[in-house]
N, CA, C and O of each residue as an XYZ file, in Angstrom:
260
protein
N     -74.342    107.190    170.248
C     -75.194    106.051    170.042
C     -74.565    105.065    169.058
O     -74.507    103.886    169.407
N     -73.866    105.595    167.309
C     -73.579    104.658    167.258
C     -72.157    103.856    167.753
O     -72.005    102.658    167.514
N     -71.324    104.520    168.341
C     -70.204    103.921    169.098
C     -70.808    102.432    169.915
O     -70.456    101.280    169.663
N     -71.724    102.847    170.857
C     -72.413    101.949    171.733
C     -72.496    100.789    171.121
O     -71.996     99.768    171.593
N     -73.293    100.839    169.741
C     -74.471     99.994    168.367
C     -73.110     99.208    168.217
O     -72.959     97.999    168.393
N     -72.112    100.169    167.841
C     -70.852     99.442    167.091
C     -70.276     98.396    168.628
O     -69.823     97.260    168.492
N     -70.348     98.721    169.267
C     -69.575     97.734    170.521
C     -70.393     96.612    170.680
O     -69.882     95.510    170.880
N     -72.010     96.815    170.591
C     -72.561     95.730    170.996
C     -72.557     94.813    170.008
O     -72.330     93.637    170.294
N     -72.842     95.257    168.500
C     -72.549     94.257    167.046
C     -71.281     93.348    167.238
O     -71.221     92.196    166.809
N     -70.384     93.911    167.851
C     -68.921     93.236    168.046
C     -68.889     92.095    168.962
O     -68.373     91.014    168.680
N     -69.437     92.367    170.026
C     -69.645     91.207    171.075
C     -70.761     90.568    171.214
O     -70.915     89.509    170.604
N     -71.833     91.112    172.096
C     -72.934     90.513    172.286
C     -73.908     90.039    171.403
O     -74.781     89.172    171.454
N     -73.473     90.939    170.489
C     -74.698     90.599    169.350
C     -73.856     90.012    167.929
O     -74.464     89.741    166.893
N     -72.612     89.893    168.054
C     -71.784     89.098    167.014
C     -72.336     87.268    166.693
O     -72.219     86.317    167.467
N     -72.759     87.280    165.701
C     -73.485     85.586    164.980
C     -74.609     85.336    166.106
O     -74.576     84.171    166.503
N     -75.370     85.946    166.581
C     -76.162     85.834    167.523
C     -77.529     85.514    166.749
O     -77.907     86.505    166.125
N     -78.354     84.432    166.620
C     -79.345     83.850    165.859
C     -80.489     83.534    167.208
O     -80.944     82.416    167.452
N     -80.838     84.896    168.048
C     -81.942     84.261    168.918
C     -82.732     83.700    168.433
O     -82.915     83.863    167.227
N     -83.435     82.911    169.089
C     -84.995     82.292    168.805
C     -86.252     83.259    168.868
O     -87.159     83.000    168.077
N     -86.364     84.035    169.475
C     -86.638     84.996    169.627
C     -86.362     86.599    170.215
O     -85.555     86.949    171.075
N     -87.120     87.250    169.602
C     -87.024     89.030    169.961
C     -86.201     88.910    171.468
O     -85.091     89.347    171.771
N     -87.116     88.204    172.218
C     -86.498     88.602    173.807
C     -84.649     88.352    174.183
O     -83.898     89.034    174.880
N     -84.361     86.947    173.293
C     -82.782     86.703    172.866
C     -81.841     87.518    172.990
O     -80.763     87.385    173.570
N     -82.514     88.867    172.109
C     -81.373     89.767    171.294
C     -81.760     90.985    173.016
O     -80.999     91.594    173.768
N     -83.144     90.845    172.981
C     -83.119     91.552    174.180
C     -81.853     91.574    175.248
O     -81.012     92.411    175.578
N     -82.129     90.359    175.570
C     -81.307     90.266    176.612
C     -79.846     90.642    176.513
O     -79.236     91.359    177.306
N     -79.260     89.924    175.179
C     -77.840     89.996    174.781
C     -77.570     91.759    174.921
O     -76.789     92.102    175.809
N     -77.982     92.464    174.363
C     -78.671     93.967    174.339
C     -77.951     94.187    175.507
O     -76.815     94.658    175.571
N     -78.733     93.788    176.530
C     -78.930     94.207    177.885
C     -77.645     93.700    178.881
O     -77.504     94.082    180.043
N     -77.068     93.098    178.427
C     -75.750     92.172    178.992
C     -74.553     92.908    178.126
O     -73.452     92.820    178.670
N     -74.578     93.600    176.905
C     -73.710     94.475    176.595
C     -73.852     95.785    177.130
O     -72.862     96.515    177.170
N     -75.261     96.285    177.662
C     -74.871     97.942    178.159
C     -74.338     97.409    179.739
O     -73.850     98.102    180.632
N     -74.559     96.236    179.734
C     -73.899     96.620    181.479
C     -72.602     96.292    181.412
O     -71.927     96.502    182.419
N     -71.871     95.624    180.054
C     -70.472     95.489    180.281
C     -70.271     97.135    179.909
O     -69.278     97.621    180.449
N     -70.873     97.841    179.271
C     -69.908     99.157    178.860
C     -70.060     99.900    180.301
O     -69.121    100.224    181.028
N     -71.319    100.083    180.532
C     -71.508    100.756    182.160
C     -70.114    100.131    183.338
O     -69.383    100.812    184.058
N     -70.135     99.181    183.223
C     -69.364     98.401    184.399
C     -67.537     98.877    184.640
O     -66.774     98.901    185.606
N     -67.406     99.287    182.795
C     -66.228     99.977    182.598
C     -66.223    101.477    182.624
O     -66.833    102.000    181.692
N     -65.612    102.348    183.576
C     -66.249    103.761    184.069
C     -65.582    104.565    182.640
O     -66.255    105.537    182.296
N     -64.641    104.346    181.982
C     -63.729    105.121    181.386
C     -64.617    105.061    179.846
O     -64.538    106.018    179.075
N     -65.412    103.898    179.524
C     -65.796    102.902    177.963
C     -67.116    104.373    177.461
O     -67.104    104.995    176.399
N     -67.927    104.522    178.416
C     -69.782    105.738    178.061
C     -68.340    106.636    177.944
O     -67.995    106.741    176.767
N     -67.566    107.200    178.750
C     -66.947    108.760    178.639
C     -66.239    108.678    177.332
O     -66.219    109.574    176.488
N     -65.684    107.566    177.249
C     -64.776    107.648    175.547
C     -65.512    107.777    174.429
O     -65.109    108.364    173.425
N     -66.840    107.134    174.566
C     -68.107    107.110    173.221
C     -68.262    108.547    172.937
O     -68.330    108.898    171.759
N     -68.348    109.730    174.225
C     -69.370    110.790    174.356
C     -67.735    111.410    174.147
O     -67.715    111.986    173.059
N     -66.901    111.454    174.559
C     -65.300    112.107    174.151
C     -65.402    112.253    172.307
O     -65.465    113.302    171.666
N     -65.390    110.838    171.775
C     -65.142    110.894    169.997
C     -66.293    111.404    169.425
O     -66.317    111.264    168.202
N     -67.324    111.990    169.948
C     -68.339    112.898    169.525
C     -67.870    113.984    169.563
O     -67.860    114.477    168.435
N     -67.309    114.869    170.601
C     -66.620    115.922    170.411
C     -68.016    117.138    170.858
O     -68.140    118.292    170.448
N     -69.076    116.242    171.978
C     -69.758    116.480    172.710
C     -69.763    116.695    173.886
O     -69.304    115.703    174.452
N     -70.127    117.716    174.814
C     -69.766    117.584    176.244
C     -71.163    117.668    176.934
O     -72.009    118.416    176.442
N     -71.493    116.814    178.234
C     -72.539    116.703    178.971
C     -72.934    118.264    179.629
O     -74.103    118.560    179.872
N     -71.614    119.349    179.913
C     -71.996    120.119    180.524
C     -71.323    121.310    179.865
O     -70.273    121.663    180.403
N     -71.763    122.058    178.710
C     -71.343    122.940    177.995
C     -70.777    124.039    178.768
O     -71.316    124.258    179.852
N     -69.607    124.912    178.354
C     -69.569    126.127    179.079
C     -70.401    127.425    178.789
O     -70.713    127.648    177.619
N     -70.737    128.196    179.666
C     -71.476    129.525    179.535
C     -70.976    130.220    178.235
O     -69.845    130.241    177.750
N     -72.346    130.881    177.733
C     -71.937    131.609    176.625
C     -70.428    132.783    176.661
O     -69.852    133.044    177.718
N     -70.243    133.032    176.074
C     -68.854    134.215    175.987
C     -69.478    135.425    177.332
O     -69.148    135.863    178.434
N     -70.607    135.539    176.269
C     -71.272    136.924    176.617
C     -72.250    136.560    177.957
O     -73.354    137.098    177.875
N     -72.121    136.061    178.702
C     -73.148    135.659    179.941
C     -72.164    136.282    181.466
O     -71.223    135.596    181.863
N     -72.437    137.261    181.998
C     -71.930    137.919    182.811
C     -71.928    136.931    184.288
O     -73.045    136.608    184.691
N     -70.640    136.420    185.144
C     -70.804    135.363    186.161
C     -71.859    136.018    187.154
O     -72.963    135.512    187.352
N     -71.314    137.475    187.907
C     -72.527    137.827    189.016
C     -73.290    138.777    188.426
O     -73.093    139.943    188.766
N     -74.272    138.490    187.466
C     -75.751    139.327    187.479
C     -76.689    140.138    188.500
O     -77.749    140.627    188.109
């Protein structure tokens, strides 16, 4: 999450003085689709966490039960 926070402060939301709430909304919303749009940009955020979406089986968890 904050990888994401940090990408969008940089671009979309860099000197950005909406007029209103909905402004920043949008800008918001025009930075997750540039990171989405880049397939490699979400996997590198969730990579420098040193997090994985699909953990491996415990040590001790037998494959055919």
């Amino acid at each position: 999450m904050e990888l994401l926070w940090s990408s969008l402060k940089k671009r979309e939301l860099a000197n950005l003085a909406g007029d209103h709430l909905a402004d920043v909304a949008d800008a918001t919303e025009q930075g997750i689709h540039r990171i989405n749009a880049n397939p490699r940009l979400p996997w590198s955020f969730l990579a420098h966490t040193g997090l994985t979406i699909h953990p491996p089986p415990p040590p001790n968890l037998r494959k055919y039960q």
